[in-house]
Predicted model as a PDB file, atoms N, CA, C, CB and O in Angstrom, pLDDT in the B-factor column:
MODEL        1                                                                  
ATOM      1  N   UNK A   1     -51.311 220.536 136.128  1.00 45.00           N  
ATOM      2  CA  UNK A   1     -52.587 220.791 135.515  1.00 45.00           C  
ATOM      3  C   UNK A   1     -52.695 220.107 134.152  1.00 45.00           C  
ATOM      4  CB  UNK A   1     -52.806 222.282 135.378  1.00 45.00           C  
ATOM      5  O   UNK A   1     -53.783 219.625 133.837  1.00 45.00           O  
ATOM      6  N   UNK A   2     -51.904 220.046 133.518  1.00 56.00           N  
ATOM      7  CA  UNK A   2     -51.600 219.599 131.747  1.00 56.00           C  
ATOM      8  C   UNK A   2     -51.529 217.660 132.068  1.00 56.00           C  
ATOM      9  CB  UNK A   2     -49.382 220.523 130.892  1.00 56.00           C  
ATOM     10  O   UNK A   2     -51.839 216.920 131.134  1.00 56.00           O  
ATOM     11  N   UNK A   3     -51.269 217.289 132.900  1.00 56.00           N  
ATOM     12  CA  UNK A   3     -51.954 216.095 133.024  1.00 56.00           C  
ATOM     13  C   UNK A   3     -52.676 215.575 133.744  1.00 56.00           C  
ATOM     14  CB  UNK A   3     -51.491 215.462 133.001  1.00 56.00           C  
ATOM     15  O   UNK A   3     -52.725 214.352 133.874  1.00 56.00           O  
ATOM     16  N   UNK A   4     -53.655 216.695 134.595  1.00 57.00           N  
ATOM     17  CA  UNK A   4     -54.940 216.493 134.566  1.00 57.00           C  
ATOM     18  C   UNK A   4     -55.760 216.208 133.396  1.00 57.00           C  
ATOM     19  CB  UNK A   4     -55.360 217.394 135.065  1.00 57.00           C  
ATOM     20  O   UNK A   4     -56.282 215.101 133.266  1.00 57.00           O  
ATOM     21  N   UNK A   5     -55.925 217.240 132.440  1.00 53.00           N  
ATOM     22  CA  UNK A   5     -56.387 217.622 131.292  1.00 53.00           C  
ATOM     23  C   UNK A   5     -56.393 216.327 130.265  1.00 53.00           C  
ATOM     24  CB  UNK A   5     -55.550 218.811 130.845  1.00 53.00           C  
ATOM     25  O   UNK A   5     -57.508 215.995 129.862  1.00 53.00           O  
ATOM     26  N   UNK A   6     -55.299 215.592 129.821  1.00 57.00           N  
ATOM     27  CA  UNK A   6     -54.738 214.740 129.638  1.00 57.00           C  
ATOM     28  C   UNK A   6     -55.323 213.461 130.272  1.00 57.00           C  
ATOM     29  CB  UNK A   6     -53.651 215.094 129.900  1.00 57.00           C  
ATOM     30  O   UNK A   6     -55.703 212.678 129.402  1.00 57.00           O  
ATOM     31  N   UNK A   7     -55.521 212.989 131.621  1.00 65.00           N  
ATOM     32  CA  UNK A   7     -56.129 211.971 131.854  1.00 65.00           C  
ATOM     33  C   UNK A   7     -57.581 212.312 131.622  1.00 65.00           C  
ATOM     34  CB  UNK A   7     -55.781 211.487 133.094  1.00 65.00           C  
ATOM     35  O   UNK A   7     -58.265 211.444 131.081  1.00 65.00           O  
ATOM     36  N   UNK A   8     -58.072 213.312 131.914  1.00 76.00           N  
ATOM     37  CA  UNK A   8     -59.665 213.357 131.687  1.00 76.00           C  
ATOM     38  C   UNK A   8     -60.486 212.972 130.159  1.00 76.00           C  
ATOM     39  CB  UNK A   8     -60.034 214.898 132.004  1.00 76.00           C  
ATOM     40  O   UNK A   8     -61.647 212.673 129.881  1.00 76.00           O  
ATOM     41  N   UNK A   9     -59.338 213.137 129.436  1.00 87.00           N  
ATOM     42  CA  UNK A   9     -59.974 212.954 127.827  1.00 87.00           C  
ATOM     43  C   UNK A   9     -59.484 211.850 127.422  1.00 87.00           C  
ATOM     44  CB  UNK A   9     -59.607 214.056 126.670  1.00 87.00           C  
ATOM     45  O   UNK A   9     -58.327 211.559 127.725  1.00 87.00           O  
ATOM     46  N   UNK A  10     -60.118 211.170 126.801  1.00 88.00           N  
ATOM     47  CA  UNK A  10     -59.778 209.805 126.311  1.00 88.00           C  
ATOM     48  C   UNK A  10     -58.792 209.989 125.104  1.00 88.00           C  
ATOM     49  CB  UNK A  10     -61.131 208.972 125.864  1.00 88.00           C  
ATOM     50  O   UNK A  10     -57.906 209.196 124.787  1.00 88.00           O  
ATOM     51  N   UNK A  11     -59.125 211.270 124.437  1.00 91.00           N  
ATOM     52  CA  UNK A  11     -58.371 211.186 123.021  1.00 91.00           C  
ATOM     53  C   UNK A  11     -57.471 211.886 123.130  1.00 91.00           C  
ATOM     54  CB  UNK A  11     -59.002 211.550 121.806  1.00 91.00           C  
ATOM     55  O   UNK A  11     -56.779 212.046 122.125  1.00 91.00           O  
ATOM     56  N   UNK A  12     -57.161 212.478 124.179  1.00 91.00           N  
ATOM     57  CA  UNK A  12     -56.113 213.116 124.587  1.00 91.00           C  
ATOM     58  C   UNK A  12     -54.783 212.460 125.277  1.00 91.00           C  
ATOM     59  CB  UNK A  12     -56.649 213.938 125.342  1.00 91.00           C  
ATOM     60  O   UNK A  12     -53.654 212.928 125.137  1.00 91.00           O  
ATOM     61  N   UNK A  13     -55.054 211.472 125.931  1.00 92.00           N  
ATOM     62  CA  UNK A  13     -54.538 210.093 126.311  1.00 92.00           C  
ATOM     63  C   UNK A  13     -53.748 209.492 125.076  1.00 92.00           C  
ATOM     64  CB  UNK A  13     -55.798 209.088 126.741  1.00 92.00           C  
ATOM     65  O   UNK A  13     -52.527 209.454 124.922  1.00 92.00           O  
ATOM     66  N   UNK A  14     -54.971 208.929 124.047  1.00 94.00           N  
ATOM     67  CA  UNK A  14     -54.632 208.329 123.122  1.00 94.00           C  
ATOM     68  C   UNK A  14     -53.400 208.970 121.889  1.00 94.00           C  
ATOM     69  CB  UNK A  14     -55.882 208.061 122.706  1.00 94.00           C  
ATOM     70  O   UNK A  14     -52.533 208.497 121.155  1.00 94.00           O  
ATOM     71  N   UNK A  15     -53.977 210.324 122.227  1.00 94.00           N  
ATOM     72  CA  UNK A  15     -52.645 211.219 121.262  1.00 94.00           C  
ATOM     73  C   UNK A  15     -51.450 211.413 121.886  1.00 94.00           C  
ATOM     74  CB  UNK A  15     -52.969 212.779 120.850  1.00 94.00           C  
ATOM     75  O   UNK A  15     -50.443 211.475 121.180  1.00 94.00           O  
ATOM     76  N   UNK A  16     -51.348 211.536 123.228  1.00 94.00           N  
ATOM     77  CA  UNK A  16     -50.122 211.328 123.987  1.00 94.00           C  
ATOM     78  C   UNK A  16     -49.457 210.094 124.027  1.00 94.00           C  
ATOM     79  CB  UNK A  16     -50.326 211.611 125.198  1.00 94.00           C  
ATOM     80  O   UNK A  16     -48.230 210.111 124.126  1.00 94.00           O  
ATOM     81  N   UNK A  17     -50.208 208.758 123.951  1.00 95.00           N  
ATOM     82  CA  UNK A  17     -49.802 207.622 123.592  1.00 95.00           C  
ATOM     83  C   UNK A  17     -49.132 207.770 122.308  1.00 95.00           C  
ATOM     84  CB  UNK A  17     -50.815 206.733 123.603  1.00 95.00           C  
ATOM     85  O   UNK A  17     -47.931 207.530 122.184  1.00 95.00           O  
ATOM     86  N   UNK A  18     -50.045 208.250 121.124  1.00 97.00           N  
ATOM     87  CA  UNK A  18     -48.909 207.789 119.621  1.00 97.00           C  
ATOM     88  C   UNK A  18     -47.979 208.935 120.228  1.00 97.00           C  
ATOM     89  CB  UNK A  18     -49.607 208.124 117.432  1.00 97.00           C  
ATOM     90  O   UNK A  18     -46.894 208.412 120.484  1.00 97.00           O  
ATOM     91  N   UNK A  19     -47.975 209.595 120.391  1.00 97.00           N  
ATOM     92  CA  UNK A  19     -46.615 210.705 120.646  1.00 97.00           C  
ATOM     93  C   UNK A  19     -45.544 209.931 120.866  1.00 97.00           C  
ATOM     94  CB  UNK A  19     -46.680 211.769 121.978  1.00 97.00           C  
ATOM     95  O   UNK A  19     -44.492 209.713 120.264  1.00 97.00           O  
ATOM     96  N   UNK A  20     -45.924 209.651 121.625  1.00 97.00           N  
ATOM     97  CA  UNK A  20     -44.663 208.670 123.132  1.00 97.00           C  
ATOM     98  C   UNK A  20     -44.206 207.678 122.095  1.00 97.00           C  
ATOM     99  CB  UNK A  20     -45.657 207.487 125.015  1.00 97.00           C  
ATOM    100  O   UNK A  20     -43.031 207.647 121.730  1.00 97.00           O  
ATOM    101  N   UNK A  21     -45.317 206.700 121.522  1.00 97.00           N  
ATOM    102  CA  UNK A  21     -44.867 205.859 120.497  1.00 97.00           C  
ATOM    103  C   UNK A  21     -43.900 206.127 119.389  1.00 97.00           C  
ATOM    104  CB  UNK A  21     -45.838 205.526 119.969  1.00 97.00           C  
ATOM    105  O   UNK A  21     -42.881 205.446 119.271  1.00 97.00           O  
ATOM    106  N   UNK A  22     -44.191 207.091 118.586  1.00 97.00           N  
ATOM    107  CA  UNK A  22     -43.923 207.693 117.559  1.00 97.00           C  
ATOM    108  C   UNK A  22     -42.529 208.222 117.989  1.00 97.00           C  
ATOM    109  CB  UNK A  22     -44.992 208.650 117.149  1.00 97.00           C  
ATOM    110  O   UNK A  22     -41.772 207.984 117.048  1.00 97.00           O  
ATOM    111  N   UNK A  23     -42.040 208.667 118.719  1.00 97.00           N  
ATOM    112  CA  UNK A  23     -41.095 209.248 119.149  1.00 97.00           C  
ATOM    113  C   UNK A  23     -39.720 207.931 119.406  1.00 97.00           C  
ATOM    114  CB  UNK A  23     -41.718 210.086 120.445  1.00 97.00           C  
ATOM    115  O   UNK A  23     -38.675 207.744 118.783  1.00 97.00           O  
ATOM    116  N   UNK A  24     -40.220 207.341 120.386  1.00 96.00           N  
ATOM    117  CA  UNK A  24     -39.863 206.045 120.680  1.00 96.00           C  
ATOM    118  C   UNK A  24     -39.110 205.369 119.299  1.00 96.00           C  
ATOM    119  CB  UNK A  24     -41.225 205.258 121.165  1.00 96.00           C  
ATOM    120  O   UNK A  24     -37.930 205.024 119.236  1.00 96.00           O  
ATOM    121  N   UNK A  25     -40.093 205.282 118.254  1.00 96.00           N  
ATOM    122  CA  UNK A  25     -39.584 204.053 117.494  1.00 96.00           C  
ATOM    123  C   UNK A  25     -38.587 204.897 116.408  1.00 96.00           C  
ATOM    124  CB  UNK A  25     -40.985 203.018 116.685  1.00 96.00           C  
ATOM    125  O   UNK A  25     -37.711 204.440 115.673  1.00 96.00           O  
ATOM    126  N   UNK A  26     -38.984 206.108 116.555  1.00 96.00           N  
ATOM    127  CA  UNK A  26     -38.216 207.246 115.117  1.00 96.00           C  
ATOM    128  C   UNK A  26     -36.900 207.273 115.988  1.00 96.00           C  
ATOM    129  CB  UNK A  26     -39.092 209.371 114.689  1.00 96.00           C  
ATOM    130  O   UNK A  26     -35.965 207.338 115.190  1.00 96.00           O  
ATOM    131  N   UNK A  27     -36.324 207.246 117.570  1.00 95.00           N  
ATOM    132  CA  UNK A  27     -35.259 207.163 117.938  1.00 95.00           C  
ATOM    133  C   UNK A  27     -34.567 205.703 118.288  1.00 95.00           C  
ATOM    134  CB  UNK A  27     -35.324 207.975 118.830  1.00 95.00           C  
ATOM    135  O   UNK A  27     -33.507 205.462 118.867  1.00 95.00           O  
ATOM    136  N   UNK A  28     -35.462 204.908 117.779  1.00 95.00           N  
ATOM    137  CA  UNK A  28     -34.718 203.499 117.748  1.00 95.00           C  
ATOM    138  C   UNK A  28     -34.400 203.280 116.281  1.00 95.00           C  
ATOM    139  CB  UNK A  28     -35.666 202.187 118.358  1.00 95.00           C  
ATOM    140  O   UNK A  28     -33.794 202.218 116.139  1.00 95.00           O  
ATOM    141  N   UNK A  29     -34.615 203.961 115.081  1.00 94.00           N  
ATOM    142  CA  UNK A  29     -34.301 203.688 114.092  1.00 94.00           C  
ATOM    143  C   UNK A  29     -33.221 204.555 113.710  1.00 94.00           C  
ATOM    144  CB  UNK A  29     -35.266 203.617 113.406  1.00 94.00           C  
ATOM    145  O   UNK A  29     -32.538 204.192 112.752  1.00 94.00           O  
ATOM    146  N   UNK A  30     -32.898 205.818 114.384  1.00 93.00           N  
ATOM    147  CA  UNK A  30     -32.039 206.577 114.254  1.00 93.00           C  
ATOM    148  C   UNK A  30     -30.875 205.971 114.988  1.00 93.00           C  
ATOM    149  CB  UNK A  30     -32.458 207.792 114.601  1.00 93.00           C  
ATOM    150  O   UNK A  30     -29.731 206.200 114.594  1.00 93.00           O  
ATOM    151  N   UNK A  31     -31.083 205.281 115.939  1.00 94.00           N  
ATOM    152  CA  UNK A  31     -29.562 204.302 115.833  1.00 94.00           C  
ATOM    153  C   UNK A  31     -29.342 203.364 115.440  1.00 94.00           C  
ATOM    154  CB  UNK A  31     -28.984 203.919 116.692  1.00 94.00           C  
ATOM    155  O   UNK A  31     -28.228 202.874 115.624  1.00 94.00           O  
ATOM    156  N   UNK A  32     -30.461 202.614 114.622  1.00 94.00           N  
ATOM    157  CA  UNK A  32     -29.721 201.437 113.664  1.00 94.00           C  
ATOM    158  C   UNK A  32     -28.836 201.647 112.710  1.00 94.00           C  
ATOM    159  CB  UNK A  32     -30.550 200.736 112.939  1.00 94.00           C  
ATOM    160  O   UNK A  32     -28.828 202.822 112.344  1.00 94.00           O  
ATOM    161  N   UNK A  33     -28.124 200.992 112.192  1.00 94.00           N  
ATOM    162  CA  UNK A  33     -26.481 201.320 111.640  1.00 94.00           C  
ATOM    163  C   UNK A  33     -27.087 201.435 110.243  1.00 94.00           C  
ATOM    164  CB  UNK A  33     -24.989 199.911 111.856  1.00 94.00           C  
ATOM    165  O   UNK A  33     -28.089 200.719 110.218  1.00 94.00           O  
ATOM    166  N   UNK A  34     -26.882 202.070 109.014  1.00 92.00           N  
ATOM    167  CA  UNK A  34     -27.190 202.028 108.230  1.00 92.00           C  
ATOM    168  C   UNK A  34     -26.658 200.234 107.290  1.00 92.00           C  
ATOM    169  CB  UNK A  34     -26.855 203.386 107.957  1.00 92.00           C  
ATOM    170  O   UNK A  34     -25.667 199.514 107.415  1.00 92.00           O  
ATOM    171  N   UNK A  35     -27.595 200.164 106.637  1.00 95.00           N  
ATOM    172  CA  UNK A  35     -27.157 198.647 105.900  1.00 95.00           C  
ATOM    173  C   UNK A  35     -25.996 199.064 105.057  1.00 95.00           C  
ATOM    174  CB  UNK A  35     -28.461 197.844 104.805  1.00 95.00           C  
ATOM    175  O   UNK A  35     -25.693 200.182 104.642  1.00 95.00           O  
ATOM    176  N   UNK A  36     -25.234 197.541 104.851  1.00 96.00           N  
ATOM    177  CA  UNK A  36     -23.724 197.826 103.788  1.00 96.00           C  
ATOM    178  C   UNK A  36     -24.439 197.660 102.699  1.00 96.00           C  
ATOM    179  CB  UNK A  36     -22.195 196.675 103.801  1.00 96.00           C  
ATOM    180  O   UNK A  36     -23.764 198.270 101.870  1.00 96.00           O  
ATOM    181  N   UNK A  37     -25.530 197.162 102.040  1.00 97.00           N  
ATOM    182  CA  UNK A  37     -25.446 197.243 100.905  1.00 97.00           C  
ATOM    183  C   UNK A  37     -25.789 198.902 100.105  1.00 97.00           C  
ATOM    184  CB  UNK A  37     -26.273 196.127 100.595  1.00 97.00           C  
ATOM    185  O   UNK A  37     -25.250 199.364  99.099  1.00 97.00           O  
ATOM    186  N   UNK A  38     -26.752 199.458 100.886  1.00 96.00           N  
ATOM    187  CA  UNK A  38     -26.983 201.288 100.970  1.00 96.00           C  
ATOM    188  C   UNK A  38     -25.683 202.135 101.263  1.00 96.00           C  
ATOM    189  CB  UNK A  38     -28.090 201.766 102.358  1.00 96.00           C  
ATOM    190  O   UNK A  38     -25.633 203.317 100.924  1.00 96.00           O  
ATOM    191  N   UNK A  39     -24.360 201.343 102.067  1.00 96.00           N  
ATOM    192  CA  UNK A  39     -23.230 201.991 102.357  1.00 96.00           C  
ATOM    193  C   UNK A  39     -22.285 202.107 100.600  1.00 96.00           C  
ATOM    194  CB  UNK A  39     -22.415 200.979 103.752  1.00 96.00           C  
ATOM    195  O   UNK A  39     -21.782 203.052  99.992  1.00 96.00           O  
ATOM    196  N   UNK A  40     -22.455 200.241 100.233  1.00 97.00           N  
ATOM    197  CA  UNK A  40     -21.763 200.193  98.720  1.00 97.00           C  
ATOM    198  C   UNK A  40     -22.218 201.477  98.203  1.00 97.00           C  
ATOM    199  CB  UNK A  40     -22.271 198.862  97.635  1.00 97.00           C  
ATOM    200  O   UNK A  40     -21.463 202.448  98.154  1.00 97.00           O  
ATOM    201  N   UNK A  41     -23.615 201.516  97.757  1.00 97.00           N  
ATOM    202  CA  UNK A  41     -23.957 202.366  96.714  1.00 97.00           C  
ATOM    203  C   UNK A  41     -24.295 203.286  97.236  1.00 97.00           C  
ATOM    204  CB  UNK A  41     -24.787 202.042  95.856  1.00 97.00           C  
ATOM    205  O   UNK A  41     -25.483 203.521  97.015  1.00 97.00           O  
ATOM    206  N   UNK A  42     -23.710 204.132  98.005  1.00 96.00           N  
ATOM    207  CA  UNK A  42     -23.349 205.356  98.456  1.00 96.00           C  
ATOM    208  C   UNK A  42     -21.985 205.836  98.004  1.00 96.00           C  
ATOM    209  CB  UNK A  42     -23.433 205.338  99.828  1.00 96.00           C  
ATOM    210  O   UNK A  42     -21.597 206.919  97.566  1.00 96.00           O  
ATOM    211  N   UNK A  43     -21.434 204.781  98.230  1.00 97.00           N  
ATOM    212  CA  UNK A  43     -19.597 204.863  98.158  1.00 97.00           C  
ATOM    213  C   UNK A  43     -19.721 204.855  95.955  1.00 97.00           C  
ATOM    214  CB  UNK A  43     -18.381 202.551  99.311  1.00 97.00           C  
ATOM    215  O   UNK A  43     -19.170 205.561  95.111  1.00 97.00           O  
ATOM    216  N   UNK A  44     -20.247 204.235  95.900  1.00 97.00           N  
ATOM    217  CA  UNK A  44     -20.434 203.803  94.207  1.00 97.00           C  
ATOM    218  C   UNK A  44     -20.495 205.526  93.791  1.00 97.00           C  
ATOM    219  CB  UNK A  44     -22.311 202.610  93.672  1.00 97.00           C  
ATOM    220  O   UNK A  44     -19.606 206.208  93.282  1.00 97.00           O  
ATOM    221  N   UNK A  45     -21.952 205.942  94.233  1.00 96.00           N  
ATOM    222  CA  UNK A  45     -22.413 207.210  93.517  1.00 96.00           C  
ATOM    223  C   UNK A  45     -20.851 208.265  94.325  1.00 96.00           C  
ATOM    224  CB  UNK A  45     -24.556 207.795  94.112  1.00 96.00           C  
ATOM    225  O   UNK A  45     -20.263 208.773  93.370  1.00 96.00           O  
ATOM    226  N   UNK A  46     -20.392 208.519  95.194  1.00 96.00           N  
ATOM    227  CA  UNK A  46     -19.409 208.976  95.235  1.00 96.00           C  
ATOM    228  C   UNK A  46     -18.232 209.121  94.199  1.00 96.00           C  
ATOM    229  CB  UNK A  46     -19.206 208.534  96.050  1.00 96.00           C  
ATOM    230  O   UNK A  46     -17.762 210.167  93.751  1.00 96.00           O  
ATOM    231  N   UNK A  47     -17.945 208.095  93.981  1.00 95.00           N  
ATOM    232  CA  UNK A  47     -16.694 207.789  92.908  1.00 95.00           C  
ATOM    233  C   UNK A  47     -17.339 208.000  91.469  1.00 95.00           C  
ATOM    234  CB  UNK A  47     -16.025 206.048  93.038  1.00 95.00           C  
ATOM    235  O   UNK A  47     -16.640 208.078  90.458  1.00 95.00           O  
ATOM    236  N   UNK A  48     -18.522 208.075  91.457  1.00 94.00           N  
ATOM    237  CA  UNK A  48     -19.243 208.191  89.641  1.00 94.00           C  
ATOM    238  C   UNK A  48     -19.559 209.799  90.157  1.00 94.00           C  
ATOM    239  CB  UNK A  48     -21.218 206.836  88.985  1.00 94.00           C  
ATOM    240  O   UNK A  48     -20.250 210.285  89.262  1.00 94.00           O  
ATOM    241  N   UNK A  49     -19.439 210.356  90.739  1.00 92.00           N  
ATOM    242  CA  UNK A  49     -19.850 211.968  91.135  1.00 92.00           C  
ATOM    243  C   UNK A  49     -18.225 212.901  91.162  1.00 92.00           C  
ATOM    244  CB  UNK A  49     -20.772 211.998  93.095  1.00 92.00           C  
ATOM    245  O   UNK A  49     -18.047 214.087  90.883  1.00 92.00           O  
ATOM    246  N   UNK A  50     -17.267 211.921  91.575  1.00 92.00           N  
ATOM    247  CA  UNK A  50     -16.001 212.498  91.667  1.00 92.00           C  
ATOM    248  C   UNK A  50     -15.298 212.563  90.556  1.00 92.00           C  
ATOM    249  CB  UNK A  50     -15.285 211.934  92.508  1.00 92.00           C  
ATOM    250  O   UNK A  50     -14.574 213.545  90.394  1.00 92.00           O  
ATOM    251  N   UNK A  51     -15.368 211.424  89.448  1.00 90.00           N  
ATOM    252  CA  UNK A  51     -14.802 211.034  88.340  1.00 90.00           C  
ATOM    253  C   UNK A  51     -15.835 211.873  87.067  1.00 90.00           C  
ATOM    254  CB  UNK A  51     -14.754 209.271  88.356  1.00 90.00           C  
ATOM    255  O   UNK A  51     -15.532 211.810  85.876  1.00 90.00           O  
ATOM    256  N   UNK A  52     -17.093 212.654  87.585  1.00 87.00           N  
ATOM    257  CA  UNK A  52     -17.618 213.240  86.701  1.00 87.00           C  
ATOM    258  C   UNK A  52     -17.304 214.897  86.999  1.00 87.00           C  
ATOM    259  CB  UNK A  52     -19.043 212.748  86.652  1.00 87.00           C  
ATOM    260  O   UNK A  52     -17.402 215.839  86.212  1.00 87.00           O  
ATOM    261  N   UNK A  53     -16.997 214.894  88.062  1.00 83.00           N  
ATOM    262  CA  UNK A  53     -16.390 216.628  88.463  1.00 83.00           C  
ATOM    263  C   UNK A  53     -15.088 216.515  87.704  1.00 83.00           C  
ATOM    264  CB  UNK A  53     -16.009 217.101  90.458  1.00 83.00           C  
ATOM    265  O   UNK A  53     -14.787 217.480  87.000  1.00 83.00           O  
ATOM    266  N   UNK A  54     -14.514 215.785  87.732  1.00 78.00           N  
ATOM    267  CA  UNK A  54     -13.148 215.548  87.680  1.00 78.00           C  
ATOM    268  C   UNK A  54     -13.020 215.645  85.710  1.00 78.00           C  
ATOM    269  CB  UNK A  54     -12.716 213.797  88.621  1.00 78.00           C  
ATOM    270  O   UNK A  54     -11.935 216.038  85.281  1.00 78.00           O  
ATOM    271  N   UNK A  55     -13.945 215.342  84.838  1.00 72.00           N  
ATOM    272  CA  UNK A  55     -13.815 215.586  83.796  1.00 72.00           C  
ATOM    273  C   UNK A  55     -14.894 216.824  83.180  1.00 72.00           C  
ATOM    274  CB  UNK A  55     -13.823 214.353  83.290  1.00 72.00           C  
ATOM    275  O   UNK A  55     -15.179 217.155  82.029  1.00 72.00           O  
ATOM    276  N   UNK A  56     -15.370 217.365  84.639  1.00 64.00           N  
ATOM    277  CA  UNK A  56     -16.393 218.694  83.545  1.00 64.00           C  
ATOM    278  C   UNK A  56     -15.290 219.969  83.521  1.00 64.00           C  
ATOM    279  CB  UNK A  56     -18.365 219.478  84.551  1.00 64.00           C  
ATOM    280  O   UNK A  56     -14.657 220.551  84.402  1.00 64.00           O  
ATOM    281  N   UNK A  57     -15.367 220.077  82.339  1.00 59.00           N  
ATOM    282  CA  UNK A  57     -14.585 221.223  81.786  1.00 59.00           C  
ATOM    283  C   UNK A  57     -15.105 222.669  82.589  1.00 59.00           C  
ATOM    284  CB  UNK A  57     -14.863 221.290  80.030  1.00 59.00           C  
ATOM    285  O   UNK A  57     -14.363 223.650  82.545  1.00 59.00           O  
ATOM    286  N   UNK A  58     -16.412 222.739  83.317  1.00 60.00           N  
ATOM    287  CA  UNK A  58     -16.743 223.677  83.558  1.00 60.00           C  
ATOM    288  C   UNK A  58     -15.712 224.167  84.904  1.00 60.00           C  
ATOM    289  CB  UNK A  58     -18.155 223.541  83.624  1.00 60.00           C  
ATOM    290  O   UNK A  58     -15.552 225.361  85.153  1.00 60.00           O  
ATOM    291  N   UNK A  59     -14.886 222.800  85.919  1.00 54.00           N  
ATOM    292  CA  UNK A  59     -14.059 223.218  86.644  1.00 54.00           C  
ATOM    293  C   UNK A  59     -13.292 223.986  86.137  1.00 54.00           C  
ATOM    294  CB  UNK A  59     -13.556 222.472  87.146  1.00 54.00           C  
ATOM    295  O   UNK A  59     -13.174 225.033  86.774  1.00 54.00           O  
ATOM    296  N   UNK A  60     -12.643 223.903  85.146  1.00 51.00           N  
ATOM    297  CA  UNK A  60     -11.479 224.528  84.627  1.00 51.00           C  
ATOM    298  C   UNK A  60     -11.480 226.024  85.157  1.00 51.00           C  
ATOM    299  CB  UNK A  60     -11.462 224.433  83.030  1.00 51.00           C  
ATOM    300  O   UNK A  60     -12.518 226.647  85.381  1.00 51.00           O  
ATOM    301  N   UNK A  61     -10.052 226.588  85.352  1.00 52.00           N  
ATOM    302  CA  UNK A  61     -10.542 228.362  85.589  1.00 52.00           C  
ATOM    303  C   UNK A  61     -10.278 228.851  84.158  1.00 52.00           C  
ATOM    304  CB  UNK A  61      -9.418 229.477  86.911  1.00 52.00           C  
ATOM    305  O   UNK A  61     -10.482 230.028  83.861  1.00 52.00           O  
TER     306      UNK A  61                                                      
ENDMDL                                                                          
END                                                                             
């Protein structure tokens, strides 16, 4: 019945289309590999986040 409904309306069609689309391209980008240069400065803010825990006095017990 739900795609009866669906073929009878034009804009109902058309919203099931971006769906399908939308869906489609958000799971083809979820497996592209992330870029190395976003990997560097990931790894960067890591080591400037570790080396700043590493001197806040507030660790101390």
């Amino acid at each position: 019945m739900y795609a009866d409904v669906v073929d009878s309306n034009p804009k109902n069609r058309m919203r099931l289309q971006i769906d399908e689309n939308l869906k489609r391209i958000y799971g083809e980008t979820l497996s592209e590999p992330v870029p190395d240069r976003l990997m560097s400065l990931l790894e960067e803010l890591r080591k400037k986040a570790a080396a700043t825990d590493a001197d806040d006095p507030a660790d101390l017990p």
